[in-house]
C-alpha positions in Angstrom: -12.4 45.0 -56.2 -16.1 46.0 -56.3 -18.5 45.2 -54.0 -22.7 45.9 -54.7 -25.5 45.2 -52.9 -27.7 43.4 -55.1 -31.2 44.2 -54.5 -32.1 42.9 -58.2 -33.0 46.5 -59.3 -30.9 49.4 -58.5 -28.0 47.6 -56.8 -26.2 50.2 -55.4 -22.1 50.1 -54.8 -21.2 49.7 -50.9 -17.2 50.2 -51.7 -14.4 49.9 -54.0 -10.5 48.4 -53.3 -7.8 48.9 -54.9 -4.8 46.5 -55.2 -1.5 48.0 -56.4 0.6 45.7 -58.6 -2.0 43.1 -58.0 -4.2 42.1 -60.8 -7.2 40.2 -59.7 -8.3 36.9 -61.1 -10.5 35.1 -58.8 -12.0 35.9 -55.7 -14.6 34.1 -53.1 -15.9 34.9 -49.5 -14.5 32.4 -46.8 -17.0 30.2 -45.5 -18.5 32.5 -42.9 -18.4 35.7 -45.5 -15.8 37.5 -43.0 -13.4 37.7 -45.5 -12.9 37.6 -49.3 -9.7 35.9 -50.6 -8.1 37.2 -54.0 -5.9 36.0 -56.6 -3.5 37.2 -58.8 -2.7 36.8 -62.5 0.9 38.0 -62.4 2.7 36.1 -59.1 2.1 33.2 -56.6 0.5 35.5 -54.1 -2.8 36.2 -52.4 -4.4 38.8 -51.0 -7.5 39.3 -49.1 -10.0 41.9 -47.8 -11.3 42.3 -44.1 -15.0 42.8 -45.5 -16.8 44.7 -42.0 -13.4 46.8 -41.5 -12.2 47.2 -45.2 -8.8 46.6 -44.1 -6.7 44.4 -47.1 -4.9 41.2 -45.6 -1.8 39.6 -46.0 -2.0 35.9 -46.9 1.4 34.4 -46.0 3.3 32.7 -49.3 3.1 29.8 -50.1 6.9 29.0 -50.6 6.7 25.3 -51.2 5.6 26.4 -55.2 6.8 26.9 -58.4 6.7 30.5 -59.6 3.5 31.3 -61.0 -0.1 32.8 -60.5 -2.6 30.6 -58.7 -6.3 30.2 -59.8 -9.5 27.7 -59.3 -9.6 29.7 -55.7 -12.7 27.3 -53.9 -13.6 27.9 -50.1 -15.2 25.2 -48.3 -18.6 25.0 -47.9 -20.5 27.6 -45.0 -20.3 26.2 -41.5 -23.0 24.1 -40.9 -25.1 21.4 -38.2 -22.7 18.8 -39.9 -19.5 20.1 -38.7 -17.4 19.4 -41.9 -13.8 20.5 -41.4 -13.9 21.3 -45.0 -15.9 24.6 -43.5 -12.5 25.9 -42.8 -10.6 25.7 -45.6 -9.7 26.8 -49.4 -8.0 25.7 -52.2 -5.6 26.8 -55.2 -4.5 25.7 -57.9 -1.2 25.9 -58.9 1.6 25.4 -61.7 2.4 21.6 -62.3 -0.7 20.2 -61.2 -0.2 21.2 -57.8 -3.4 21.7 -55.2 -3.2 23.8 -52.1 -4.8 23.1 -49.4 -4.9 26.0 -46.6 -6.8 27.0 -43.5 -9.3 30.0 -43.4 -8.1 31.6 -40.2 -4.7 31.2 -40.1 -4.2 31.2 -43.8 -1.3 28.5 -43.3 -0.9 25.4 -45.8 -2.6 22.3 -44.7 -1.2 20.2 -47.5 0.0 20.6 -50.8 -1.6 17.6 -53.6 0.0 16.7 -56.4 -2.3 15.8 -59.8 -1.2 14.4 -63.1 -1.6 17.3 -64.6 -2.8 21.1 -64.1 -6.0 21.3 -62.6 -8.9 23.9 -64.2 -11.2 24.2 -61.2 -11.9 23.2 -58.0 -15.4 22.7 -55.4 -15.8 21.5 -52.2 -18.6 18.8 -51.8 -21.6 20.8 -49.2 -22.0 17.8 -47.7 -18.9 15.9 -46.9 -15.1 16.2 -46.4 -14.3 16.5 -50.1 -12.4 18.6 -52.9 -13.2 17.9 -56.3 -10.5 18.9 -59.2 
């Protein structure tokens, strides 16, 4: 994982992370850019990075899924006047059709959604409680 400061002209590299055994297919910031949230290709795991310390996080399993990777990662939208709850969550998709619906700072499932079939992405709405799949 790379990140740059993008200045539009030289944009320089502030750091680089390095995963082991974890091949990275999606990641976002959380909703208040304190953290990114990564996931995998290969397993039905996530990963995430501490973005003022550096430090790589843990993000407990999610042992209510099938085997599988997860992907469509979507945050909920920055914290706002509004107070959406949304502002504290993400999504992922998963194997079967399957949404999960966690909270930022604990990084526990909420709920787990079932859809007719697999999902390709996911967004939360910026201006009310919503996920869109």
């Amino acid at each position: 994982l790379s990140l740059f400061a993008v200045d539009g002209e030289e944009n320089p590299k502030m750091s680089s992370h390095h995963f082991v055994k974890f091949p990275i297919s999606g990641a976002s910031f959380t909703p208040n850019g304190d953290e990114i949230l990564l996931t995998g290709r290969l397993r039905s795991e996530m990963r995430g990075l501490d973005v003022r310390t550096g430090a790589p996080l843990t993000v407990r399993p999610m042992v209510s899924q099938s085997a599988g990777p997860f992907w469509g990662l979507a945050t909920g939208p920055p914290p706002s006047e509004a107070g959406l709850r949304s502002s504290s969550m993400y999504s992922v998709l998963g194997g079967g059709g399957s949404i999960v619906l966690s909270d930022v700072a604990t990084k526990h499932v909420i709920r787990t959604m079932r859809m007719s079939a697999p999902g390709v992405a996911a967004v939360f709405s910026p201006e009310k409680d919503t996920l869109f799949t």
